[in-house]
PDB file of N, CA, C and O in Angstrom, chain B, residues numbered from 101:
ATOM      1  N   UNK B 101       0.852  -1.166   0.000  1.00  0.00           N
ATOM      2  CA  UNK B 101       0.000   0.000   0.000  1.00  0.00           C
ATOM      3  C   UNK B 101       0.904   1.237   0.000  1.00  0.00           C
ATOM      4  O   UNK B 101       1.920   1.173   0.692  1.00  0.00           O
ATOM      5  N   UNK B 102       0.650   2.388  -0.714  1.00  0.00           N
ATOM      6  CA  UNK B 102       1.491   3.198  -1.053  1.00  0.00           C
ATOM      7  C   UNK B 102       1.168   4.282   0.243  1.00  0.00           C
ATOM      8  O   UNK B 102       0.205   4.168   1.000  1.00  0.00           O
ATOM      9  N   UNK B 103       2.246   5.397   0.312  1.00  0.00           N
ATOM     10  CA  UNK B 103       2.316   5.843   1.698  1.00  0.00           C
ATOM     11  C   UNK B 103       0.785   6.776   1.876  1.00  0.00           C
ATOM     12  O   UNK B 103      -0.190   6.139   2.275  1.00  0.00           O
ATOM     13  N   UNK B 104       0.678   7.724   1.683  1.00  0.00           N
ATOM     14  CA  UNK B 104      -0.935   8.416   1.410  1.00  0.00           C
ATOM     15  C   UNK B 104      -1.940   7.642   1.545  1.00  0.00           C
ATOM     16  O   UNK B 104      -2.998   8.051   2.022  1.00  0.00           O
ATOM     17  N   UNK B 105      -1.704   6.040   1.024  1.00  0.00           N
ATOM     18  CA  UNK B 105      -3.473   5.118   1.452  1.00  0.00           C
ATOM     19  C   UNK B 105      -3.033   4.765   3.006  1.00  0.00           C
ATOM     20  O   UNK B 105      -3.787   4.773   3.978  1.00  0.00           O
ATOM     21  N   UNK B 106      -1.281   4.378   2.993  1.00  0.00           N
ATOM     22  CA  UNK B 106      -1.240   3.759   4.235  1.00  0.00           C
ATOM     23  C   UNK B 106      -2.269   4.832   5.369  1.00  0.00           C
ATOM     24  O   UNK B 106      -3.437   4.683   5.728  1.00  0.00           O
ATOM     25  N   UNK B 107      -1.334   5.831   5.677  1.00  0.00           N
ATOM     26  CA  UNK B 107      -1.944   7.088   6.371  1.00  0.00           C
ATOM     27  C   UNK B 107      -3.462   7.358   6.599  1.00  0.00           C
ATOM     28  O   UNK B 107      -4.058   7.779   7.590  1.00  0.00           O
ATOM     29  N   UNK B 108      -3.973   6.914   5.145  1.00  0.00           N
ATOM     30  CA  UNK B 108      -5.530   7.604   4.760  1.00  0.00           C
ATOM     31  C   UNK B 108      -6.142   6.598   5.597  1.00  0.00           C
ATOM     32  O   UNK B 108      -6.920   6.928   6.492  1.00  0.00           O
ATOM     33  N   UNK B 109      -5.864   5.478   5.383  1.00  0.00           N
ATOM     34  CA  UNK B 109      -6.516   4.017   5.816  1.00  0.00           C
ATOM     35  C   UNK B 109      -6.640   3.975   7.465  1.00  0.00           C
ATOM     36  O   UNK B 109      -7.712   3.873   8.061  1.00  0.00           O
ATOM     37  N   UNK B 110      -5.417   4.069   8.051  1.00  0.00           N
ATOM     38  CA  UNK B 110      -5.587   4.417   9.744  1.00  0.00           C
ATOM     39  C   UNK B 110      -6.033   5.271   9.887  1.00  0.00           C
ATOM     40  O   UNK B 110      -6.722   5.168  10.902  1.00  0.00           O
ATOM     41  N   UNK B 111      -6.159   6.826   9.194  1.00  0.00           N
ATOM     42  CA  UNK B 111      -7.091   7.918   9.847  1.00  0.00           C
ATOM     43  C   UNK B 111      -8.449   7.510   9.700  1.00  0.00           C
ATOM     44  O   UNK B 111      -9.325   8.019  10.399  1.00  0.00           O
ATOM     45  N   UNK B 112      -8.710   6.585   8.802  1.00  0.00           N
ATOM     46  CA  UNK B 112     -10.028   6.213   9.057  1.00  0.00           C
ATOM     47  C   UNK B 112     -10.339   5.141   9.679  1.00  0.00           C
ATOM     48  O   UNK B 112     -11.482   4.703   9.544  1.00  0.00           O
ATOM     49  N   UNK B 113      -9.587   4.605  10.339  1.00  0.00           N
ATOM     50  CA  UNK B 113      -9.794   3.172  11.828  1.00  0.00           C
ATOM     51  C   UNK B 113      -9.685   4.351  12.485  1.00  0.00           C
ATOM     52  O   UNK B 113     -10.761   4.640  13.009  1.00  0.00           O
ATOM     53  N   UNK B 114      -9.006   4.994  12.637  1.00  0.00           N
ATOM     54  CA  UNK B 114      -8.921   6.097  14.019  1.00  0.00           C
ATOM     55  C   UNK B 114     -10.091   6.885  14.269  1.00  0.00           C
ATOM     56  O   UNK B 114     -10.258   7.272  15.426  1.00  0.00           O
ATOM     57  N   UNK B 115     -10.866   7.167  13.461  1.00  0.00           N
ATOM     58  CA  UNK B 115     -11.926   7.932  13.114  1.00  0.00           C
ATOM     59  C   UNK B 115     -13.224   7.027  13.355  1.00  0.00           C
ATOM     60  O   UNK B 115     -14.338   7.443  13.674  1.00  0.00           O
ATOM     61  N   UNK B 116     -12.928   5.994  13.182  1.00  0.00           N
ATOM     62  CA  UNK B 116     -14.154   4.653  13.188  1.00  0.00           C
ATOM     63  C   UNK B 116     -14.538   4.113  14.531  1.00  0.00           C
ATOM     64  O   UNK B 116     -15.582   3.691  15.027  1.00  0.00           O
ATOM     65  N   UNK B 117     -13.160   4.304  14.981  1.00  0.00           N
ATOM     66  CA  UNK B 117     -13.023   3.897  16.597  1.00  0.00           C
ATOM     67  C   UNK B 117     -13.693   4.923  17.415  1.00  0.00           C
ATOM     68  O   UNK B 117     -14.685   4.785  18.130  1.00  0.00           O
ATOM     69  N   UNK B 118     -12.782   6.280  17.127  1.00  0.00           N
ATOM     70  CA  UNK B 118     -13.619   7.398  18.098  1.00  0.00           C
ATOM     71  C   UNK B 118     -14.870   7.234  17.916  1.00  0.00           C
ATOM     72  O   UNK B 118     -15.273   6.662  18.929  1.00  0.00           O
ATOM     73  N   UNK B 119     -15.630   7.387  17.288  1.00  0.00           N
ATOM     74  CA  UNK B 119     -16.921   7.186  16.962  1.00  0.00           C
ATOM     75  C   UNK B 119     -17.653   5.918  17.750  1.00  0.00           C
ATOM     76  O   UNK B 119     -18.577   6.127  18.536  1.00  0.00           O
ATOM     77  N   UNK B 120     -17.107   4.462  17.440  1.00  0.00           N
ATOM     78  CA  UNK B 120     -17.716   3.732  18.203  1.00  0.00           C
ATOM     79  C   UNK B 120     -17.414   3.655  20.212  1.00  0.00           C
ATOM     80  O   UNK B 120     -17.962   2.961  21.068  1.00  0.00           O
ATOM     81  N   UNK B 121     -16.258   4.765  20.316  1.00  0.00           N
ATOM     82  CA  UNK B 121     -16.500   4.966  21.576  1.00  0.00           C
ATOM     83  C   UNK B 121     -17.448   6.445  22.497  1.00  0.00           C
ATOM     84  O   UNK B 121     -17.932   6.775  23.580  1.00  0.00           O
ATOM     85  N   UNK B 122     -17.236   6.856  21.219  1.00  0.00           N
ATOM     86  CA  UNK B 122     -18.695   7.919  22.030  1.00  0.00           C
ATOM     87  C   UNK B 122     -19.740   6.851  22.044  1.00  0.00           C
ATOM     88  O   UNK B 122     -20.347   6.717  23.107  1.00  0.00           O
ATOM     89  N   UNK B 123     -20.053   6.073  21.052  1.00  0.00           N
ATOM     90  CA  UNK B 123     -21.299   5.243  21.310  1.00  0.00           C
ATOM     91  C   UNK B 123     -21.368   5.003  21.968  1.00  0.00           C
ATOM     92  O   UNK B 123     -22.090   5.580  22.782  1.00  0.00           O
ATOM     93  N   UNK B 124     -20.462   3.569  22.341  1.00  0.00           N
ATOM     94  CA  UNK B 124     -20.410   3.216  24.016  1.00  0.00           C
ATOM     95  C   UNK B 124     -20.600   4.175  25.032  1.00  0.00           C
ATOM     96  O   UNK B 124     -21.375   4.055  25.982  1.00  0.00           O
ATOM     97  N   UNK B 125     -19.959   5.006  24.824  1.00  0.00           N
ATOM     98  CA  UNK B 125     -19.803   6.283  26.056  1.00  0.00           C
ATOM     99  C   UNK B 125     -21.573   6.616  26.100  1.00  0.00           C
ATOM    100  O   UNK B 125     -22.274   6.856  27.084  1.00  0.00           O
ATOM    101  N   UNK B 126     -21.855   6.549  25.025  1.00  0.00           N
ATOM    102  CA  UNK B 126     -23.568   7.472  25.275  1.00  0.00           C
ATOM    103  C   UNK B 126     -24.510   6.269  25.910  1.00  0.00           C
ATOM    104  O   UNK B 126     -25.397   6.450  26.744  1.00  0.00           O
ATOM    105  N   UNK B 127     -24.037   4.718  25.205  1.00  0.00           N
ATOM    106  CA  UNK B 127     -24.524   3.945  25.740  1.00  0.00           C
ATOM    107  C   UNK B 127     -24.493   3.474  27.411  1.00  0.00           C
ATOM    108  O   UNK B 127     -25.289   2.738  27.994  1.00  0.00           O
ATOM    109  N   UNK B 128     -23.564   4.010  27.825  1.00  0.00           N
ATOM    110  CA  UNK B 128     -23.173   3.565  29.217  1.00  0.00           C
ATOM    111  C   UNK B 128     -24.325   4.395  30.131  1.00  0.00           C
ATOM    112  O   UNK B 128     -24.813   3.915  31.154  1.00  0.00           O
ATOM    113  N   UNK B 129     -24.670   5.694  29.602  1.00  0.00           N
ATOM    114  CA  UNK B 129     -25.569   6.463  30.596  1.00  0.00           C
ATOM    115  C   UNK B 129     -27.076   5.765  30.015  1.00  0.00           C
ATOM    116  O   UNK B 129     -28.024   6.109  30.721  1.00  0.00           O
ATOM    117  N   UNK B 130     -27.276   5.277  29.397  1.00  0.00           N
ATOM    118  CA  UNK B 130     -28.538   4.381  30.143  1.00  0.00           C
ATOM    119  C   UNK B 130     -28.700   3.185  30.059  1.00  0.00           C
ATOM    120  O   UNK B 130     -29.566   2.817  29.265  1.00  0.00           O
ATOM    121  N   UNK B 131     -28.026   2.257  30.745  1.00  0.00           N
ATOM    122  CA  UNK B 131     -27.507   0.922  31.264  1.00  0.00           C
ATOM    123  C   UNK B 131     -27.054   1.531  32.720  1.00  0.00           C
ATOM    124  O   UNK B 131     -26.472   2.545  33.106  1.00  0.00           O
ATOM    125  N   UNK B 132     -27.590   0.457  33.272  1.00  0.00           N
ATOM    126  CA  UNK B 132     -26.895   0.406  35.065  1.00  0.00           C
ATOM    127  C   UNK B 132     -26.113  -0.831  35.157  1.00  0.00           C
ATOM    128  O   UNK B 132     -25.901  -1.650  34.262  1.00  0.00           O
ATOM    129  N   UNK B 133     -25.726  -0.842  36.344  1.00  0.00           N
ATOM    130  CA  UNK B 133     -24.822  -2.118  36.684  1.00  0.00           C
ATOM    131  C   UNK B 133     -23.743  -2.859  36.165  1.00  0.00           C
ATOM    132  O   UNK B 133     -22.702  -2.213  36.040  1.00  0.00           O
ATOM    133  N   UNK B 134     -23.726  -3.568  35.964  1.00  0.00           N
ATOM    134  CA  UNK B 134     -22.620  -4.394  35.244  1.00  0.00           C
ATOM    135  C   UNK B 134     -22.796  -4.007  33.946  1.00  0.00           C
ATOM    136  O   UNK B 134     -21.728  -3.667  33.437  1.00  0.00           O
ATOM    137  N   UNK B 135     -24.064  -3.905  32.968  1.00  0.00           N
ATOM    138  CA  UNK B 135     -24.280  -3.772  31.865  1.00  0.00           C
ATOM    139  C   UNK B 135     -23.300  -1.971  31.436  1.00  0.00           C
ATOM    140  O   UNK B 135     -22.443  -1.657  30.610  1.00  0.00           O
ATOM    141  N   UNK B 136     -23.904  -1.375  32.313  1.00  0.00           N
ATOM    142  CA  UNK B 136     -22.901  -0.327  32.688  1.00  0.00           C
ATOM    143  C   UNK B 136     -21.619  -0.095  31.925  1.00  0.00           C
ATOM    144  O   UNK B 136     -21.197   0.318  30.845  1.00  0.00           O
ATOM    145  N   UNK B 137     -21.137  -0.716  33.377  1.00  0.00           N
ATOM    146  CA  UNK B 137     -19.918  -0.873  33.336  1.00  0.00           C
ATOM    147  C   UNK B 137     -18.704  -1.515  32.072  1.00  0.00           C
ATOM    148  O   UNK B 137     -17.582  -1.141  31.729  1.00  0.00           O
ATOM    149  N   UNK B 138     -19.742  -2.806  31.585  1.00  0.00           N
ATOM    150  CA  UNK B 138     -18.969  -3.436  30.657  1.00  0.00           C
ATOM    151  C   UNK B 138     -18.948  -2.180  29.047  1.00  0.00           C
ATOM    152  O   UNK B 138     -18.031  -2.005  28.244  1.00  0.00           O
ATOM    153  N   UNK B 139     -20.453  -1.473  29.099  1.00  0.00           N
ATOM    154  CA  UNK B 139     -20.295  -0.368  28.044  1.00  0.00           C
ATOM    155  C   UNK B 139     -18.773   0.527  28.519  1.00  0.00           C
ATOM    156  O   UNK B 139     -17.673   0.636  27.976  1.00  0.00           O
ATOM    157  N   UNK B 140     -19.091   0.818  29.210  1.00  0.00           N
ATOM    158  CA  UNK B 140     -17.697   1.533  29.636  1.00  0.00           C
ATOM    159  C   UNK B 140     -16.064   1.049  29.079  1.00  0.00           C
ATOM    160  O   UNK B 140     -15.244   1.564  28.319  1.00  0.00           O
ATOM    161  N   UNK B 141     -16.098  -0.054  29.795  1.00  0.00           N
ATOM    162  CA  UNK B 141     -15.107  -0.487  29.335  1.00  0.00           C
ATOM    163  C   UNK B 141     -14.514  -0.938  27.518  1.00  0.00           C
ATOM    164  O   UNK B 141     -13.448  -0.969  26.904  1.00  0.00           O
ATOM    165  N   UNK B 142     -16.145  -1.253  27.221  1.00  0.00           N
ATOM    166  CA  UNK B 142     -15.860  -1.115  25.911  1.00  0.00           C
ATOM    167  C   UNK B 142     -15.835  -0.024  25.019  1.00  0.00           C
ATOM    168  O   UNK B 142     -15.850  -0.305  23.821  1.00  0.00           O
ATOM    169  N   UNK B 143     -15.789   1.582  25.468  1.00  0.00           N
ATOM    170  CA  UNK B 143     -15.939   2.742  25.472  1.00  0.00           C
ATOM    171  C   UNK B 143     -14.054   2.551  25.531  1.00  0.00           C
ATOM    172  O   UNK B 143     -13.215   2.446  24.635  1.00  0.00           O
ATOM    173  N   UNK B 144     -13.992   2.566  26.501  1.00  0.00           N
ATOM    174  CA  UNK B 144     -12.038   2.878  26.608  1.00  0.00           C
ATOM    175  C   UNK B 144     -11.753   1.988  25.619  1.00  0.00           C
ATOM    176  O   UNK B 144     -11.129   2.614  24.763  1.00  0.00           O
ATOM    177  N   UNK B 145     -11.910   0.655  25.236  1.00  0.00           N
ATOM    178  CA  UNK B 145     -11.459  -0.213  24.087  1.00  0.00           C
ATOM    179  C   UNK B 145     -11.235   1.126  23.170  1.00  0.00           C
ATOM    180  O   UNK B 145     -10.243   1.853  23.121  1.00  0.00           O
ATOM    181  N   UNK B 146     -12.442   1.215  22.477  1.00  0.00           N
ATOM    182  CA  UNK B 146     -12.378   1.701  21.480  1.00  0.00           C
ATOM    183  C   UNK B 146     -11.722   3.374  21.177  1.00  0.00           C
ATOM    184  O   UNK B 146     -11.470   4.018  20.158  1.00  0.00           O
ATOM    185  N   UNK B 147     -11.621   3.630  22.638  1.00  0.00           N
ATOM    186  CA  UNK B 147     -10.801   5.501  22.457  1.00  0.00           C
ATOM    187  C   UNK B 147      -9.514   4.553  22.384  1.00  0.00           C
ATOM    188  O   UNK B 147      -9.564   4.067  21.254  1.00  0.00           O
ATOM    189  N   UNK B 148      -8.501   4.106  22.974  1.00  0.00           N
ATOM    190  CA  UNK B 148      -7.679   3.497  23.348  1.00  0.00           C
ATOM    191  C   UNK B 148      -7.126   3.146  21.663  1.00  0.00           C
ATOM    192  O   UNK B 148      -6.201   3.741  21.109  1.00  0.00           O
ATOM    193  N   UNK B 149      -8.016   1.951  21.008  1.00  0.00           N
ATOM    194  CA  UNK B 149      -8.520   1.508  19.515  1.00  0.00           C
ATOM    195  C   UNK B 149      -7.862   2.367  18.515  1.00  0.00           C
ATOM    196  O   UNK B 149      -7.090   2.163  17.578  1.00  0.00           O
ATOM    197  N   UNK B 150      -8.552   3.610  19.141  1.00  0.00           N
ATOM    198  CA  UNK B 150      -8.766   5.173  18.005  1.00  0.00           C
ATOM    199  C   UNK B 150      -6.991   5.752  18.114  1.00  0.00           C
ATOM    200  O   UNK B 150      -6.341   6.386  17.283  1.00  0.00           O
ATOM    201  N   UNK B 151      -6.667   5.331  19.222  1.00  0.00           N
ATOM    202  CA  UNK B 151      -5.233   6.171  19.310  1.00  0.00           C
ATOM    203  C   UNK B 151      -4.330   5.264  19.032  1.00  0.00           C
ATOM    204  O   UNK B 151      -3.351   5.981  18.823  1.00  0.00           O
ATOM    205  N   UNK B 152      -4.005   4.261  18.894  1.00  0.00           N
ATOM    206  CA  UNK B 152      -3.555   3.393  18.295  1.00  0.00           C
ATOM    207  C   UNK B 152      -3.330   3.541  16.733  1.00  0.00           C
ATOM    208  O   UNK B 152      -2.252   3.965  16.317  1.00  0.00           O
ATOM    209  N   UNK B 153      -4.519   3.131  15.734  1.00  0.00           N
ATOM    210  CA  UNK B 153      -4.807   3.486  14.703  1.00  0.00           C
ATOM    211  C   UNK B 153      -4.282   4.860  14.349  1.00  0.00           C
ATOM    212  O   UNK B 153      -3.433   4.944  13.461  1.00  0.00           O
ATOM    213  N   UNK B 154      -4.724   5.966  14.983  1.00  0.00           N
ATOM    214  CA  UNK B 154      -3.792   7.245  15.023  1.00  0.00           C
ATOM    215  C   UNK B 154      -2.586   7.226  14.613  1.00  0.00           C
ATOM    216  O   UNK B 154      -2.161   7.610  13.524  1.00  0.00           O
ATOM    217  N   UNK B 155      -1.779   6.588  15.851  1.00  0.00           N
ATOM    218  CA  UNK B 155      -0.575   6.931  15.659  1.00  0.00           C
ATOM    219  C   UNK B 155       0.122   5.538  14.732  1.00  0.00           C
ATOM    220  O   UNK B 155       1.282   5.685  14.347  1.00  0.00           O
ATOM    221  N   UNK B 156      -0.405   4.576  14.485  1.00  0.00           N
ATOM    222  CA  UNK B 156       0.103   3.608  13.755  1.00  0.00           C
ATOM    223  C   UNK B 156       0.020   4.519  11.781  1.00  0.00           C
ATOM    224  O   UNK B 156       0.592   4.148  10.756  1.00  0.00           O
ATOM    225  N   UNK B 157      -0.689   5.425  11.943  1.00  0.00           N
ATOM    226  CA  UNK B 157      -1.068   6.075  10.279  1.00  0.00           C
ATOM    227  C   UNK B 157       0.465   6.912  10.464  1.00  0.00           C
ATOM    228  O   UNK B 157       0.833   7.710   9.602  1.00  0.00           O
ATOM    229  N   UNK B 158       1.047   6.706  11.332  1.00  0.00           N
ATOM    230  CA  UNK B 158       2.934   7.789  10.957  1.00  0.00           C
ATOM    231  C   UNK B 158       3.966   6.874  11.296  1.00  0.00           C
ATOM    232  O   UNK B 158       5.058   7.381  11.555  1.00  0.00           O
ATOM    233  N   UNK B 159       3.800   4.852  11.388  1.00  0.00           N
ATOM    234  CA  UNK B 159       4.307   4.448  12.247  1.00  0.00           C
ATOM    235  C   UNK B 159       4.780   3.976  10.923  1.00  0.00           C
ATOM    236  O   UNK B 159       4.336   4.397   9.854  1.00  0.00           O
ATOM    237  N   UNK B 160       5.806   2.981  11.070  1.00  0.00           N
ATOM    238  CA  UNK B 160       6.770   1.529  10.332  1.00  0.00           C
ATOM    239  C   UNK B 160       5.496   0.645  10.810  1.00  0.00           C
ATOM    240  O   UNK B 160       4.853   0.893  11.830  1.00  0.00           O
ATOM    241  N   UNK B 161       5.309  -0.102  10.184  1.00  0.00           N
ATOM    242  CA  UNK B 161       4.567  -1.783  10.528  1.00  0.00           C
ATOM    243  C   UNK B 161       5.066  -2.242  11.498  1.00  0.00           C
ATOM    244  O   UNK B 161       4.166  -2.814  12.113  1.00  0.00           O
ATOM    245  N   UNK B 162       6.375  -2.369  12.228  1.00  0.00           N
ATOM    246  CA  UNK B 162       6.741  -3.055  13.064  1.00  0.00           C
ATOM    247  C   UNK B 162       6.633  -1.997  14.360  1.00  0.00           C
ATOM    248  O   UNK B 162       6.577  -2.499  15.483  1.00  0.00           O
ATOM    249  N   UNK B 163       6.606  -0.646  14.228  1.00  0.00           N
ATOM    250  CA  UNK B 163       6.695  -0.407  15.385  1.00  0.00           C
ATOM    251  C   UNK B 163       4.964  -0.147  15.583  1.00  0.00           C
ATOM    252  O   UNK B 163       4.597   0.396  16.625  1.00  0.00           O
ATOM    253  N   UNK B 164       4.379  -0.379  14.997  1.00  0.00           N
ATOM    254  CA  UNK B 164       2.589  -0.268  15.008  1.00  0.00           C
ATOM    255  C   UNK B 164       1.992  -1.614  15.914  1.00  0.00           C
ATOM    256  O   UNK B 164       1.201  -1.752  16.848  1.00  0.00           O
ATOM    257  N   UNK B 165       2.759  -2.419  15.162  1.00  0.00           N
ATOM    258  CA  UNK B 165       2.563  -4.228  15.803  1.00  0.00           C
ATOM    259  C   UNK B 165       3.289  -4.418  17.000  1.00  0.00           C
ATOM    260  O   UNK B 165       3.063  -5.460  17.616  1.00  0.00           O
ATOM    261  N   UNK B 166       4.364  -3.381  17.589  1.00  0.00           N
ATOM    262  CA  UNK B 166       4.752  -3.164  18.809  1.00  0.00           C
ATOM    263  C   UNK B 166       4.300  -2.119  19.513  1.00  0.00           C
ATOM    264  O   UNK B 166       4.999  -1.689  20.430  1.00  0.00           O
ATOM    265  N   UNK B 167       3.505  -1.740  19.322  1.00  0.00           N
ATOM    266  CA  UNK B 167       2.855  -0.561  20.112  1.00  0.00           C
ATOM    267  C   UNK B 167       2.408  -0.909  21.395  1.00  0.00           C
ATOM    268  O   UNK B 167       1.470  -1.706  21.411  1.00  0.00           O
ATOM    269  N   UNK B 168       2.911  -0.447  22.666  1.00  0.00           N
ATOM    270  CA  UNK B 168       2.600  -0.540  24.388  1.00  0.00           C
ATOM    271  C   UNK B 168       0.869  -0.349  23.767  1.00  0.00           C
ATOM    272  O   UNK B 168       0.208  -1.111  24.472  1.00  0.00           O
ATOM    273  N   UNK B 169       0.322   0.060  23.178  1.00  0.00           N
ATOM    274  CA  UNK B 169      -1.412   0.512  23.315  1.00  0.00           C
ATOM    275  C   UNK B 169      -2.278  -1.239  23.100  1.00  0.00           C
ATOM    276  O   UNK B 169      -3.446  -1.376  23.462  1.00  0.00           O
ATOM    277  N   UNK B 170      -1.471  -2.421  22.476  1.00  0.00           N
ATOM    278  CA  UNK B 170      -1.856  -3.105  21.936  1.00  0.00           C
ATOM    279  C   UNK B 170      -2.421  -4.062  23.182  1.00  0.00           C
ATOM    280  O   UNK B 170      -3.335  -4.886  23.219  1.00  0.00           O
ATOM    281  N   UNK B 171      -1.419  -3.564  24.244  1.00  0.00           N
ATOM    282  CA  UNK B 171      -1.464  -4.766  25.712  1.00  0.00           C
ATOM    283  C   UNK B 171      -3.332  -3.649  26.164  1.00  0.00           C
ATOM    284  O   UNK B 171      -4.491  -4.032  26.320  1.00  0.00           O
ATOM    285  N   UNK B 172      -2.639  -2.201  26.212  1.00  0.00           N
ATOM    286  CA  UNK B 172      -4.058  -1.579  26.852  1.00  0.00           C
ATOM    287  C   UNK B 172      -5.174  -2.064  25.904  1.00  0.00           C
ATOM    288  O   UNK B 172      -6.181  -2.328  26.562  1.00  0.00           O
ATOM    289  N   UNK B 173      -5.339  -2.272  24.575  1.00  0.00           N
ATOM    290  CA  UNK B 173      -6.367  -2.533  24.481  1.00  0.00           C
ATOM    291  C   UNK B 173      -6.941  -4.313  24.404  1.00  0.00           C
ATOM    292  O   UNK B 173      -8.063  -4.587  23.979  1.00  0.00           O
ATOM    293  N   UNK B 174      -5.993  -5.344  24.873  1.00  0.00           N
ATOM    294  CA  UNK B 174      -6.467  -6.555  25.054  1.00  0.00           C
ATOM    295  C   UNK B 174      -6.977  -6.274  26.722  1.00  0.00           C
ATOM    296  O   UNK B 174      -8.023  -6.773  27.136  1.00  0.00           O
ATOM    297  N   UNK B 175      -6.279  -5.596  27.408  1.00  0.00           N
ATOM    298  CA  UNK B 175      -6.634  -5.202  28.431  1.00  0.00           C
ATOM    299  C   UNK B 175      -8.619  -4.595  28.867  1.00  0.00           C
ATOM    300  O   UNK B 175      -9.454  -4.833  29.739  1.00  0.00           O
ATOM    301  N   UNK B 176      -8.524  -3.833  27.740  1.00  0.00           N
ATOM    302  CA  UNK B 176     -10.004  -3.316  27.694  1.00  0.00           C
ATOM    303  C   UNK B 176     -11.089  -4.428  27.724  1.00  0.00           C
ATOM    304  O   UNK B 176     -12.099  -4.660  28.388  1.00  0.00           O
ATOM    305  N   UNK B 177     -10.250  -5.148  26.451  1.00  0.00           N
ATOM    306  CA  UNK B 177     -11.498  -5.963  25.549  1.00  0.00           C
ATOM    307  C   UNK B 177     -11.872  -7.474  26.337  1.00  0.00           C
ATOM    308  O   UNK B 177     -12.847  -8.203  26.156  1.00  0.00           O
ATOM    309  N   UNK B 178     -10.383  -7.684  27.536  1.00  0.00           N
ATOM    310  CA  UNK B 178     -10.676  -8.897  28.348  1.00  0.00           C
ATOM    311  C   UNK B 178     -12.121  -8.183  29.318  1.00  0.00           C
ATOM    312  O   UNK B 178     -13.096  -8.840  29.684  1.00  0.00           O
ATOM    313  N   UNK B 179     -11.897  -6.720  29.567  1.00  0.00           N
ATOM    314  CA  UNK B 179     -13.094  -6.630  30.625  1.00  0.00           C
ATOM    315  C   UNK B 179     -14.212  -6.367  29.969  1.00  0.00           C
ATOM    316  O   UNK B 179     -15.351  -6.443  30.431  1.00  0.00           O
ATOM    317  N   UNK B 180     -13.885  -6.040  28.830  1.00  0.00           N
ATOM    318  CA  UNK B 180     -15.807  -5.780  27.863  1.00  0.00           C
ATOM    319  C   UNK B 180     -16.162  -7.496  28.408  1.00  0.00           C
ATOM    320  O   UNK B 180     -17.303  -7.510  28.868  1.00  0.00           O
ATOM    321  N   UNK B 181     -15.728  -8.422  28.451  1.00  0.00           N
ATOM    322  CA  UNK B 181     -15.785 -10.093  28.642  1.00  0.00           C
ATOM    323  C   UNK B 181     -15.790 -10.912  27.451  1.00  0.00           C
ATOM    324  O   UNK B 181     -16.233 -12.038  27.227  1.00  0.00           O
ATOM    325  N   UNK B 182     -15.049  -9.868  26.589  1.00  0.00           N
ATOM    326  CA  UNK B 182     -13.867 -10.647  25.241  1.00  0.00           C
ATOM    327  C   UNK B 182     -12.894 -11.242  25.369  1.00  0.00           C
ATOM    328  O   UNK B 182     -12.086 -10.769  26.168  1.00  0.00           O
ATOM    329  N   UNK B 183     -12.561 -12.417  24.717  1.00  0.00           N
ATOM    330  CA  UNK B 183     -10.957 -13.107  25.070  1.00  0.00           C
ATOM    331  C   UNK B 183     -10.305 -12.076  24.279  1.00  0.00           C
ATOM    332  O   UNK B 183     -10.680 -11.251  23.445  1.00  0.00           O
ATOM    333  N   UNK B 184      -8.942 -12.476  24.949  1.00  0.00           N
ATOM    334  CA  UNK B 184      -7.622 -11.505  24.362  1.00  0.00           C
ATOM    335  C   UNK B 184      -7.585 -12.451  23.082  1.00  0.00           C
ATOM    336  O   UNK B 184      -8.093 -13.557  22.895  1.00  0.00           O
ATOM    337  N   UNK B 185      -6.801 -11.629  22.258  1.00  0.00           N
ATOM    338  CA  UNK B 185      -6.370 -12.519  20.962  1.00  0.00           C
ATOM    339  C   UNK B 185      -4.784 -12.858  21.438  1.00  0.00           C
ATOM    340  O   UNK B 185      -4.189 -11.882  21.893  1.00  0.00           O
ATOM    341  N   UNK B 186      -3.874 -14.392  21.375  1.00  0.00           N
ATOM    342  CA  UNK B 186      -2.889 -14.945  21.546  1.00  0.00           C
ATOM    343  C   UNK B 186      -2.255 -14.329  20.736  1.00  0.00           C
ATOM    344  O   UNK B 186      -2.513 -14.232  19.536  1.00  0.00           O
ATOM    345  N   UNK B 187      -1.066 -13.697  21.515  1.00  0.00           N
ATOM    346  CA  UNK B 187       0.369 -12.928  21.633  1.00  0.00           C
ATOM    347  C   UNK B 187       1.232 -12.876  20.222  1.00  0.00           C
ATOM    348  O   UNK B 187       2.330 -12.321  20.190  1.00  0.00           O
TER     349      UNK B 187
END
């Protein structure tokens, strides 16, 4: 993929993500409890998601696929009560 789609392509996961975490985020205020909570967490997934994607649109491939954000967001997605994807 040539450099301009690379770029174009993550600003729009980055853009896809923010978006599905305001959802969550709007979704969390009317859900209580656990249901709540798990919106929430899947709310940070996806900001978390969004900045990732971000900064992977200025990255090398390898330092994108090493990105510290990759642990925060298996981190998120174990508490939405998603399995992590293997290492």
């Amino acid at each position: 993929m040539a450099g301009v789609q690379k770029t174009s392509c993550w600003q729009e996961v980055a853009a896809w993500a923010k978006e599905r975490a305001g959802t969550y985020g709007q979704l969390a205020t009317h859900l209580s409890g656990a249901r709540s909570q798990q919106a929430l967490s899947a709310m940070k997934f996806f900001a978390v998601t969004s900045q990732w994607a971000g900064a992977c649109s200025t990255l090398s491939t390898m330092a994108c696929a090493q990105s510290p954000l990759i642990a925060k967001m298996q981190q998120w997605k174990a508490s939405v009560g998603l399995p992590a994807q293997p290492g």
